[in-house]
C-alpha positions in Angstrom: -91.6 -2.8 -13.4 -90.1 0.4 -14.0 -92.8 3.6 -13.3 -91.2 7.1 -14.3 -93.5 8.8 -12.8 -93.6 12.7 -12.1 -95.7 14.1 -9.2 -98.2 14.9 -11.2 -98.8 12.0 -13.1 -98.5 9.9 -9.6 -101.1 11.8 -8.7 -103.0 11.5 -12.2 -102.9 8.0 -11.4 -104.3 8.3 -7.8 -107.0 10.2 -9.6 -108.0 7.8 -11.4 -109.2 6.0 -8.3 -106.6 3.3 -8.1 -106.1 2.2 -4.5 -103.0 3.1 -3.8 -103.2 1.7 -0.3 -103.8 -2.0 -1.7 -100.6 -1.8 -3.8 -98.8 0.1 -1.6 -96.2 -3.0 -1.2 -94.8 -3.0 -5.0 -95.3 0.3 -6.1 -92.2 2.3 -6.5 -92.0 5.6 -8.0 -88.7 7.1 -9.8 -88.3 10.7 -9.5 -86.5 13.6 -10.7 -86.7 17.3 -9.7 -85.0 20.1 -10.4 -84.5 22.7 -7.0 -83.8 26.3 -7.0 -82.0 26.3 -3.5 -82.7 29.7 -2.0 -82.9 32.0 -4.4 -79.1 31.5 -5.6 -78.8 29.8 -8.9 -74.8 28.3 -7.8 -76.8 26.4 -5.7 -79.5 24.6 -8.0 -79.7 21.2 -7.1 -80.9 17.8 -8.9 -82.6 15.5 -6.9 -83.2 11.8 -7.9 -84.7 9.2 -6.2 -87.6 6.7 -5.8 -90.5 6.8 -3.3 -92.4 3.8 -1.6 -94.9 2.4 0.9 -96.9 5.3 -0.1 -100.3 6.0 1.6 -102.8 8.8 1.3 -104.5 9.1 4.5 -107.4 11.3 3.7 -110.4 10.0 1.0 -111.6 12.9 -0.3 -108.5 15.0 -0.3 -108.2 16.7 -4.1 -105.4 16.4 -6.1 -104.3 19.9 -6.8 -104.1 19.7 -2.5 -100.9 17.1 -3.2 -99.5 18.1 -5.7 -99.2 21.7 -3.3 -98.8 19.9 -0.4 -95.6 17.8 -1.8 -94.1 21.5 -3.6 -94.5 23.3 0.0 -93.3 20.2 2.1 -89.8 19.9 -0.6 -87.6 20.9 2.2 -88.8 18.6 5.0 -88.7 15.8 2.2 -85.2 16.5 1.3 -84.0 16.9 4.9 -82.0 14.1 5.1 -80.0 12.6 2.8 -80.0 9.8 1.3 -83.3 8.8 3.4 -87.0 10.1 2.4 -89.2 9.2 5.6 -92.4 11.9 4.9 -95.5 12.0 7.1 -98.0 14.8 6.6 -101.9 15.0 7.6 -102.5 13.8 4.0 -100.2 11.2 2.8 -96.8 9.5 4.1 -93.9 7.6 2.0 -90.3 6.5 2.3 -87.3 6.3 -0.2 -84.3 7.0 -1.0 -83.0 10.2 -3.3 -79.0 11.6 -4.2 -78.4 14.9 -5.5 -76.4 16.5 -7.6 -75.5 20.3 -8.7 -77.1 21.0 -12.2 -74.1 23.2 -13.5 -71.7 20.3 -13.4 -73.5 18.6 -16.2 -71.7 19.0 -19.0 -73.6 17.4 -21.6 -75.8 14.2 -22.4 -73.8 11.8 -22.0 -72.6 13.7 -18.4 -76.3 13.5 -17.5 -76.5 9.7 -17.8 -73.5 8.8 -16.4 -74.1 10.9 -13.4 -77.4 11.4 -12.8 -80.0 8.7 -15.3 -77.5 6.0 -14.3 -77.5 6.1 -10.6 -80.9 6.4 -10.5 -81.8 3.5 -12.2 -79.3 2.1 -9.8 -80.7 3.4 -6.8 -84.0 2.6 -7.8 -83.7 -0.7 -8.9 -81.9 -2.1 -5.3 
């Protein structure tokens, strides 16, 4: 099953309390994000992926706390392309993400063949 899922509707659904550490196995999370990369608009990246074998390791850790947490650890996420391996106090996940530079989109059709695409390919391995 395909989950388009932003952060904050990943972590809606956490909210809701679905234990994400019982499902762990089969839930896969497609993702897109747009990053300004220091400041310098030439270098605004999208990034497209999918995240897995996600745990939260803390019970009573809020929401709002993720959502920050994931925003503030971008870079670490990111490191190392293509791989995701993240491990905080709070929750840890693996994946898989591309990027591309959002100025050489041209158009619509542009978008899907470059980025909407591949990442239904990349997610769907």
């Amino acid at each position: 099953m395909l989950l388009l899922l932003s952060v904050s509707q990943l972590l809606l659904l956490l909210s809701k309390n679905i234990p994400i550490e019982q499902s762990n196995e089969n839930l896969k999370i497609l993702f897109f994000q747009i990053k300004l990369l220091n400041g310098n608009f030439s270098e605004t990246k999208i990034y497209y992926g999918f995240f897995n074998n996600i745990k939260l390791k803390k019970e009573h850790y809020k929401i709002e706390q993720l959502v920050s947490d994931f925003t503030y650890s971008s870079n670490r996420i990111f490191q190392n392309p293509p791989n995701i391996i993240f491990d905080s106090t709070y929750w840890s996940f693996e994946g898989k993400f591309q990027q591309v530079n959002l100025f050489s989109i041209e158009g619509n059709e542009h978008l899907r063949k470059t980025v909407i695409a591949p990442a239904l390919k990349l997610y769907r391995r």
